[in-house]
N, C-alpha and C positions, 0 to 999 in steps of 0.2 A: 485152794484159793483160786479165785478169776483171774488173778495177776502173775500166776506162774506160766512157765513156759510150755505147757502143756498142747499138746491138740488138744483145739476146744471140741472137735466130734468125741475125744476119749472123755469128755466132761458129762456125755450124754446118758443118763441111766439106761440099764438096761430094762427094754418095754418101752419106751417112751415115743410118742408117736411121730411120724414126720412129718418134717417140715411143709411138706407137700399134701398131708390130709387133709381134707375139709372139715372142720369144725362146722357143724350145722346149726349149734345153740347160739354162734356171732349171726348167722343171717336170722334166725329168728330175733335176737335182740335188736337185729337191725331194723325190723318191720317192727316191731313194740316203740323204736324209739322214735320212729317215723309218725306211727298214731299217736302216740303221746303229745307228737309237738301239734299234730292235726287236730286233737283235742283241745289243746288248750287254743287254736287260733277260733274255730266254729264252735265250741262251748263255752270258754270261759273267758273269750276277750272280746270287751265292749267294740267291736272294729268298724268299717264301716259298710258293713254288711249289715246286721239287721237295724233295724228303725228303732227297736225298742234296746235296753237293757238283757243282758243273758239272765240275769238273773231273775225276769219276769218269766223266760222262756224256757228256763231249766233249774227249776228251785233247789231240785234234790242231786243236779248232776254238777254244776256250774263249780263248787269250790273245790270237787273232788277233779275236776279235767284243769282246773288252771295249775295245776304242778306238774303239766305237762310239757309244760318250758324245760322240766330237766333232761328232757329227750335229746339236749344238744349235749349237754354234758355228756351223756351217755356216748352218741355218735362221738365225741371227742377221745374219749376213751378207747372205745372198739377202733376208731382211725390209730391210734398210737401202737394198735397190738397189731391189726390188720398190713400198717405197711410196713413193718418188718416184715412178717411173713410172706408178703406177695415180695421184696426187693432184695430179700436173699441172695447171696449170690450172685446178681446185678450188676454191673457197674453204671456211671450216673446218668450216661445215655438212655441207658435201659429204664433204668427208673425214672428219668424225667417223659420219657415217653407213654409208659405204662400210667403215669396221672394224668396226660394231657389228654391220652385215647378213654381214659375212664371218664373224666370231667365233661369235657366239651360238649359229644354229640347230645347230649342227654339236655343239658345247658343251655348250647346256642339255639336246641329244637323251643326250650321251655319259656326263653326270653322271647322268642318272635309271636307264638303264640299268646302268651299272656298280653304283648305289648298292643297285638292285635285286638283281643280281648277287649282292651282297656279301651279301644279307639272308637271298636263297633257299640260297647254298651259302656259308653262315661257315667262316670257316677262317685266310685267306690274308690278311685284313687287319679290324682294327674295323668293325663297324655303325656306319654315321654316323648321329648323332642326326638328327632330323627338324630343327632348330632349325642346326646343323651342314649338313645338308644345302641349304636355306635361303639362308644363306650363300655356301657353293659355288654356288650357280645365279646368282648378281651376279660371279662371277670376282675378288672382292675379298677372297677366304678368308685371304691371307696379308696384305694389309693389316690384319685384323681378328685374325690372331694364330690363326685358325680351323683348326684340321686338315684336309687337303684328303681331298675321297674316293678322288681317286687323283694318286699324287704328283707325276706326270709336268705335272700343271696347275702345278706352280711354274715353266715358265719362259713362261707365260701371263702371269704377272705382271710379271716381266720385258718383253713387248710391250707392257702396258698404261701400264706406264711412261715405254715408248720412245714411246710414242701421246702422249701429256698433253706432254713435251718436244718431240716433233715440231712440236704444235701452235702451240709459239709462232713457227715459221717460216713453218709452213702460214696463221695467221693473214692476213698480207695477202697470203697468194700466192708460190709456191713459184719464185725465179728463182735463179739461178748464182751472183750473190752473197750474195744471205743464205745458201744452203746451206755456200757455205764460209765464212761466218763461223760460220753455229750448228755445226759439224763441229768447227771451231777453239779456238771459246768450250766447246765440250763437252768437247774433247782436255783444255784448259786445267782447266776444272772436275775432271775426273778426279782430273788429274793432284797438287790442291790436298785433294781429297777424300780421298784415301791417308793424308795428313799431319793431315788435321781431326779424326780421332777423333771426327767428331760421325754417331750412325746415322742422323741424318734425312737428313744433307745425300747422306751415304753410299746409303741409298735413293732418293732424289731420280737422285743422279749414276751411279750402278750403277757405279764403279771397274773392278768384277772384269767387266763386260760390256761396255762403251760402247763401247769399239775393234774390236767386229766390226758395231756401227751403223753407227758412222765411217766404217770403212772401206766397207761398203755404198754409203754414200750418194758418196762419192769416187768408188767404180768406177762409179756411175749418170752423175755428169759425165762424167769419163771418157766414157761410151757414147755419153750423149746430144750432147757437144760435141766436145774430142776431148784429148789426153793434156797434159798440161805438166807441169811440175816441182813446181807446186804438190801437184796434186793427187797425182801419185806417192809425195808427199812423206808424205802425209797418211797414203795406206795402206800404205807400208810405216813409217811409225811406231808405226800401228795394230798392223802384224805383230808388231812390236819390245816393244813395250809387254804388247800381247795372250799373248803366251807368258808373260811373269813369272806372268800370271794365271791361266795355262795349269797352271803346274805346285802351284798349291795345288787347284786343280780336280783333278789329278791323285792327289793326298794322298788327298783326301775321295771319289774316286770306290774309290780303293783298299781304302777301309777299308770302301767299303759292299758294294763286291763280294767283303772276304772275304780278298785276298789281294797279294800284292808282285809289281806288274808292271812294268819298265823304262819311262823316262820319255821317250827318246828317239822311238821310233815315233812317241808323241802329238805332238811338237815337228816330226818331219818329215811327216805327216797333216796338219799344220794350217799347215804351208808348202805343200802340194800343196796345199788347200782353198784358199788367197790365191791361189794360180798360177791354177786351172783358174776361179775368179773375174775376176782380170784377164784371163784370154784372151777370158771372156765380153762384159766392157766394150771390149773391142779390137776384138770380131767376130770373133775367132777359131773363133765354134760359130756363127757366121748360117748354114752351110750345114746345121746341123743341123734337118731338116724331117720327122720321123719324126711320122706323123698320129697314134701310139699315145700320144707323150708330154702332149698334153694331157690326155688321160683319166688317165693316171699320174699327172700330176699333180693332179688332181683327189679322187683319194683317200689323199694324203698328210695332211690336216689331220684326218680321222675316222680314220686308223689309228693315228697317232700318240695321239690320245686316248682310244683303245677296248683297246689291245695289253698294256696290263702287268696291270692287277689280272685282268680277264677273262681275258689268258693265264695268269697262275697259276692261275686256278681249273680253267680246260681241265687243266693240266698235275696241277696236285693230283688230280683225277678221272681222269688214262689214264694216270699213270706207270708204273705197275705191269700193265699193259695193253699196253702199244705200246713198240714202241725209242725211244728219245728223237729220233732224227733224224726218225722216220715223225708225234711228236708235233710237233715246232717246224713238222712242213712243211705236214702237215692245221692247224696254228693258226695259221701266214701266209696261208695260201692262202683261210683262210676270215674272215680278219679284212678279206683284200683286199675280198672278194665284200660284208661285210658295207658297210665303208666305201664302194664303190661305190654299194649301196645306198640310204646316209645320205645319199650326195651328192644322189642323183637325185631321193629321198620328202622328204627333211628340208632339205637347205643351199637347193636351188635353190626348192623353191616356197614355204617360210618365209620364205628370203630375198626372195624378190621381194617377199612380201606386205611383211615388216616395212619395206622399200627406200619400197616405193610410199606407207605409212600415214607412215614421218619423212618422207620430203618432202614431200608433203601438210602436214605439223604443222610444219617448216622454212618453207615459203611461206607459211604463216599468220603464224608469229612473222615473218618478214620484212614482213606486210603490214601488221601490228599496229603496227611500227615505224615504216613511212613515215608511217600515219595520223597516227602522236602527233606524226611531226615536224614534219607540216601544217597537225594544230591548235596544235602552239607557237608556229611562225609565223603565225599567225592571229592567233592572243592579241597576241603583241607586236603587229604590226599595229595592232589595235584600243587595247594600251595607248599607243603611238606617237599616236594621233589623239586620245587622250584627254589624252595630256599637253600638246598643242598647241590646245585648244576652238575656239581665235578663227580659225587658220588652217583657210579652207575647204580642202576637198578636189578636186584637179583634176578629175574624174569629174563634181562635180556644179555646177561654177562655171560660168556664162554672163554674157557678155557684154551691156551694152544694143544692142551692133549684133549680136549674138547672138537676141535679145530683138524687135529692128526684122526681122530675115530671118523670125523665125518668124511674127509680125503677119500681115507683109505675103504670105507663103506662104498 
């Protein structure tokens, strides 16, 4: 059992891989779930990009790319299992650093560009004020009620939130039982937040999202230890629970794309997505060793950010130009190239810098720390000897045959 006194490394079967392998079939799902949401914004969602209907524009592809909205589900998933595995062994310096150097440069590159975008070719969405845009560069636009520049950054906030809740586990260190308890206490939360009618605790708890962290973070035991009843237990209640919320997600994705699509496919998509996730935590994909998928995945996080407003505007400027297939495939193919890009000029040597400048300002605040707790023990010390006058101090007490050795030396 999880709950015994055990070393949890003696918990680890033997064979089992490390914690430190790369799993290649997360960064391929990570580029599938990336296209998937890209499909359903330039194929199946009336946006305001092209002039006409998609459905005039893509008769035979159009119902099949709008369940591509479950590509967040998916990333919410892969996030749940993914930062366990990177904050192992961490403590929360660490890991709050390790998100802020992954998020931002990729981010603050993708909000200025698009914002620009929007200013040089208006059309497809509002000018974001200067005051508006501001905002968006802190990733905190929907805390603050702010219109984002581009929409696709609301489930950013959704991470950010799953980040600040992680942290109270990450706090002393990430081990096998506190994850199943904070998975448990969160399920529980959830489940109590439905019923509260109160929006803060609602935003704190995320109801309609928390079951695909969950489940993440279960299929990460799973990987890293190895299967029981518990944790099985865990993600498929995630599953159970996760569709109720599946199908108001389904409503409101309905009404934004314009039209009445059956609810069924999204329900069995998003049992295939559970599936090909626990096959990951079982090992079913370690023989997956394809050298192209890390670079794949590596431009999943700037295409996802770059792909809707800037594809509308592509599309507003060649619809009338190009067939609609010859447009979505020159606007992937060069979102690809761009995002590649971002990764190699922007995410990696920002990130380094911004990595190397917080640790540096982390080991100061930690060094800042020990000092004070050296002069507080100091202090007492000294009030300690001041509360006692009369009793000498052993350091400086001598003896008269103390007194007679020195004489006589």
């Amino acid at each position: 059992m999880f709950f015994a006194g055990r070393r949890e490394s003696a918990r680890r079967p033997a064979g089992d891989q490390s914690a430190k392998s790369r799993l290649y079939a997360l960064d391929g799902l990570r580029i599938i779930a990336a296209l998937m949401v890209v499909a359903f914004h330039l194929l199946a969602y009336d946006g305001t990009g092209w002039t006409t209907s998609v459905r005039d524009h893509f008769p035979s592809t159009y119902l099949f790319s709008y369940y591509g909205w479950l590509g967040v589900q998916l990333f919410f998933l892969i996030s749940g299992f993914v930062i366990c595995m990177s904050c192992w062994g961490k403590g929360v310096g660490d890991f709050a650093i390790s998100r802020v150097t992954r998020l931002y440069p990729a981010y603050w590159f993708a909000v200025l560009v698009t914002a620009f975008a929007l200013w040089l070719l208006p059309g497809v969405r509002d000018v974001p004020t200067l005051s508006n845009l501001a905002v968006n560069m802190t990733m905190l636009q929907d805390a603050m009620n702010v219109d984002r520049v581009d929409s696709v950054y609301w489930s950013l906030w959704v991470e950010l939130r799953f980040y600040l809740l992680f942290t109270l586990v990450a706090w002393k260190g990430l081990t096998y039982r506190r994850l199943v308890i904070f998975c448990l206490g969160w399920a529980v939360a959830g489940l109590f937040a439905t019923k509260a009618d109160n929006k803060l605790i609602e935003a704190i708890v995320m109801p309609e999202h928390c079951w695909y962290f969950i489940a993440g973070i279960a299929l990460y035991l799973i990987y890293r230890f190895k299967p029981n009843a518990l944790l099985w237990s865990i993600v498929a209640g995630c599953f159970l629970l996760g569709q109720h919320f599946l199908v108001a997600a389904h409503r409101a994705n309905q009404y934004y794309a314009g039209y009445k699509a059956p609810l069924w496919p999204a329900l069995i998509l998003l049992a295939v997505i559970f599936a090909v996730m626990a096959a990951v935590a079982v090992g079913l994909t370690n023989s997956i060793t394809w050298r192209w998928l890390p670079t794949a995945g590596t431009l999943t996080f700037p295409l996802y950010l770059l792909h809707e407003d800037i594809g509308w505007i592509f599309i507003r400027h060649t619809e009338r130009r190009l067939h609609p297939y010859a447009i979505v495939a020159i606007l992937v193919v060069t979102l690809l190239v761009a995002s590649w890009l971002v990764h190699r000029c922007v995410e990696r040597p920002l990130g380094r810098w911004m990595r190397r400048k917080l640790k540096a300002a982390l080991e100061e605040v930690r060094l800042h720390s020990q000092l004070n707790s050296y002069n507080i023990t100091g202090k007492l010390s000294e009030l300690e000897s001041l509360a006692n006058p009369y009793e000498p101090r052993a350091s400086t007490r001598t003896t008269p045959h103390q007194q007679g050795r020195g004489s006589s030396e």
